[in-house]
Structures are given as structure tokens and as C-alpha cells.
N, C-alpha and C positions, 0 to 999 in steps of 0.2 A: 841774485834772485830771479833772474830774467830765463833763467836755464829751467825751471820750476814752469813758466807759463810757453804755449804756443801763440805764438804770433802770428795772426792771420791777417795778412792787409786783404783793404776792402777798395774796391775801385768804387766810382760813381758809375752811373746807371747815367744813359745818352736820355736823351728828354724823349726820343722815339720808345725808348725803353721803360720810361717813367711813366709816356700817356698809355699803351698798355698796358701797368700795371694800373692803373686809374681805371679803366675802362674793364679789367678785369672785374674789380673789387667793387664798381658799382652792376657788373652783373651778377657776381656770386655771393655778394654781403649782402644780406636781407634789412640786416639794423642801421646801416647808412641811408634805406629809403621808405625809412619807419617814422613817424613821430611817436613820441611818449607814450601817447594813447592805443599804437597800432594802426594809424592812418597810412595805407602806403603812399607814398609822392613819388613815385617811380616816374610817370610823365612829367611834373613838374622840373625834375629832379634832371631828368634827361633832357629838357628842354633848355634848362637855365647851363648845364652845364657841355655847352654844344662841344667840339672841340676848338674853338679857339682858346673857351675857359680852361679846359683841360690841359693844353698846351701852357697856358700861362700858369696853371699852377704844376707841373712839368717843371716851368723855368727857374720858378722862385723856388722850388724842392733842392736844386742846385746839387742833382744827382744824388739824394738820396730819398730813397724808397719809403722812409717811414715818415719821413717829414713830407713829402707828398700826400699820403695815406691820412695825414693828422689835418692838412688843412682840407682835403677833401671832403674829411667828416667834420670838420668845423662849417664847413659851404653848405650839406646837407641838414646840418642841424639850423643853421641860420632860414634854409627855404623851410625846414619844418615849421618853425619858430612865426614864420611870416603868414602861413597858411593857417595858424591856429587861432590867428586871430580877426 
């Protein structure tokens, strides 16, 4: 059955390569620096997330690109979270 599928290996992503893509996706995603309501936290957001935090979540992504991206918007949803109240 293996003749049926292509096989694409994936390498990990260098943590230099993973805070780029972090650093991208909180300048061109809109909804990571959004609260519910439409509050932007953009300052907040970029403050809390200087790059050391960046780096560290870089670390823990452990070369992957989406699992970076997930805890990234879990980080942004927690400062939204903290601001709304």
C-alpha cells in the first residue's frame, strides 16, 4: 500500500528558524493581537513577548512550526484574557 502514498520527510525547523516564523505571524496575523471583543494588544503583546520569550517558545516547539504557532496563540490569548479583566 505504501506504493499508493508519497512520502515526504519533514525536517525540524532551527529555533533561529522557528523565532522568525513567530515573529512573522505576530506581525501579519491580526487575530493573535485581538481580544474577543476587538481590543488590539499589539503593545502589550509585544512587550510581554520580548525575544527571550520567543526563543523559549522556539525551544519547547522542538522544531516544529505549528506547535510553536499553537503555543504562541495560547501566550496571546492568556495576555488577552488578563487585559479583559
Amino acid at each position: 500500500m505504501l506504493s499508493r502514498y508519497r512520502i515526504i520527510p519533514l525536517k525540524s525547523l532551527s529555533v533561529d528558524d522557528l523565532c522568525n516564523v513567530l515573529r512573522s505571524a505576530l506581525q501579519r496575523d491580526s487575530l493573535l493581537i485581538q481580544t474577543e471583543v476587538g481590543v488590539e494588544l499589539a503593545d502589550d503583546v509585544q512587550a510581554l513577548l520580548s525575544d527571550h520569550v520567543i526563543r523559549r517558545i522556539a525551544d519547547q516547539a522542538d522544531g516544529d512550526a505549528r506547535m510553536a504557532l499553537n503555543i504562541l496563540e495560547t501566550c496571546c490569548q492568556f495576555v488577552a484574557s488578563q487585559t479583559d479583566k
